[in-house]
N, C-alpha and C positions, 0 to 999 in steps of 0.2 A: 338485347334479345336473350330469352332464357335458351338455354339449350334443355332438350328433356333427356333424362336416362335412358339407356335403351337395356329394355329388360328382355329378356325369353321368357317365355310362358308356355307350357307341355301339357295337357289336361286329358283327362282318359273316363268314361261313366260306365257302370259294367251292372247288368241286372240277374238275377237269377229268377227266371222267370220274366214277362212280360208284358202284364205288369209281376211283382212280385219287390221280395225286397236289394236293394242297392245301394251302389257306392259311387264314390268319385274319387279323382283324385287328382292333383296339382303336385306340377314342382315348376319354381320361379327363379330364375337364373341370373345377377347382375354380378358384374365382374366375375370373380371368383365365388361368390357365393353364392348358396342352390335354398332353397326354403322349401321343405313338401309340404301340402296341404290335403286331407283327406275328410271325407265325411259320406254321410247316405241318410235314407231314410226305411223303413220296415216296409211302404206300399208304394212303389213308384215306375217309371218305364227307363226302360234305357237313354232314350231322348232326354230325359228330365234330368237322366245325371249327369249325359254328357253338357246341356247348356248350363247346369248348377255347377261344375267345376268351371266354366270358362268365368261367371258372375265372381263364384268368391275368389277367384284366385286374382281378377281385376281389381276386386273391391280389396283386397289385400297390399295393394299399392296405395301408398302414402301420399301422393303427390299425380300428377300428370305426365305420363311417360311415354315413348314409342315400343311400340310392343310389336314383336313378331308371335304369333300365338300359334302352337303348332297341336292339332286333334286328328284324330282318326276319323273323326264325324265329319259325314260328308252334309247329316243336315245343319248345322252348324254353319260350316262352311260355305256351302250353298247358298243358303240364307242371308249371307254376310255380301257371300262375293257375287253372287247370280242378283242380287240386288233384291231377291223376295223379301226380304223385311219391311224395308223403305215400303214397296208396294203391298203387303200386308196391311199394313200401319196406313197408309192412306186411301184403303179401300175398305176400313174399318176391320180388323184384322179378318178378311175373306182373302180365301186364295182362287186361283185364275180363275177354278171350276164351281166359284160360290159356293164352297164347301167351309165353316170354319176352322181358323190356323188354331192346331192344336198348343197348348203347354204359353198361352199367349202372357198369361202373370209372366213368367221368367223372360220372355220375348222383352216386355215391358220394361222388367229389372235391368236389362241389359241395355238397351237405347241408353240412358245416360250415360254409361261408363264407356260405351261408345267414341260420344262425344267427348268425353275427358280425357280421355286415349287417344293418340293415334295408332289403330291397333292393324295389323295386316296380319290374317288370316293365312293359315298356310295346312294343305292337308297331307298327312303320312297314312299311308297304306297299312292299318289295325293288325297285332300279330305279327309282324315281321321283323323282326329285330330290331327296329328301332329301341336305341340307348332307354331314352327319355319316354317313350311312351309306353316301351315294355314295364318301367318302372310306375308309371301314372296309373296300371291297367291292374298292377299291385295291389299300389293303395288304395284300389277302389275294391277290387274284389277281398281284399285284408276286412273292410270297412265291411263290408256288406255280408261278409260273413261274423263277425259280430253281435250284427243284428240277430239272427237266427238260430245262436249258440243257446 
C-alpha cells in the first residue's frame, strides 16, 4: 500500500476591481519545506483567482498526495464541501435556480486534480491574521499590482 504525502496548501485571489486586473497566490507546505506560488492576469474576477490558485498550486504536486487545502473563499469551499460541483457537473453545469455556473473552464480544470488528490477543504476567515493566508493575499496582490505598473 503506497502511503501518500500529506502536504498543506494555503491559497489566496485578490482583484482590484471586479472584474479588473489580479492575482493569486500559493504557498505549499511538506515537512519543513514551504514553496510560494503566485501569478494573475490583467482582466479577471476575484472568483477566478481564487479557484486559479487552488488549480496551480495542485497541479504543482508531483505525485498523488493528501492535502489539507486551506482558502478564504467560501465559494471555493462551498462548492467542494456543500457538494455543488458534483451537482453542477451532473445538471450540465446549471445551478439550483437554472442559472449557468459561472468561471465552469476552471471548475472543469479542477475535477481531475480532484480525483488525484485526496484533497479536504478547510476555510479561514480572509484578513484576519491568519499566518499563511495573510502571506497568499501578498502574493497575490504583489502579482496583480505588476500588472498595472
Amino acid at each position: 500500500m503506497n502511503v501518500r504525502k500529506y502536504v498543506e496548501i494555503y491559497t489566496d485571489g485578490a482583484c482590484s476591481g471586479n472584474p479588473g486586473p489580479g492575482g493569486w497566490g500559493a504557498v505549499l507546505r511538506y515537512g519543513i519545506n514551504e514553496k510560494e506560488l503566485s501569478g494573475g492576469e490583467k482582466e479577471t474576477t476575484n472568483n477566478r483567482m481564487e479557484l486559479t490558485a487552488v488549480i496551480k498550486a495542485l497541479r504543482a504536486l508531483k505525485e498523488p498526495c493528501e492535502v489539507k487545502l486551506t482558502t478564504d473563499s467560501k465559494y471555493v469551499c462551498d462548492a467542494v464541501n456543500q457538494g455543488w460541483l458534483d451537482s453542477w457537473k451532473s445538471s450540465g453545469w446549471k445551478k439550483a435556480d437554472k442559472k449557468p455556473v459561472l468561471n465552469v473552464d476552471l471548475w472543469e480544470e479542477l475535477l481531475p486534480l480532484l480525483f488525484k488528490h485526496d484533497v479536504t477543504f478547510c476555510w479561514v476567515k480572509g484578513h484576519a491574521g491568519h499566518k499563511y493566508n495573510e502571506r497568499c493575499d501578498r502574493l497575490a496582490v504583489e502579482f496583480y499590482k505588476k500588472l498595472t505598473d
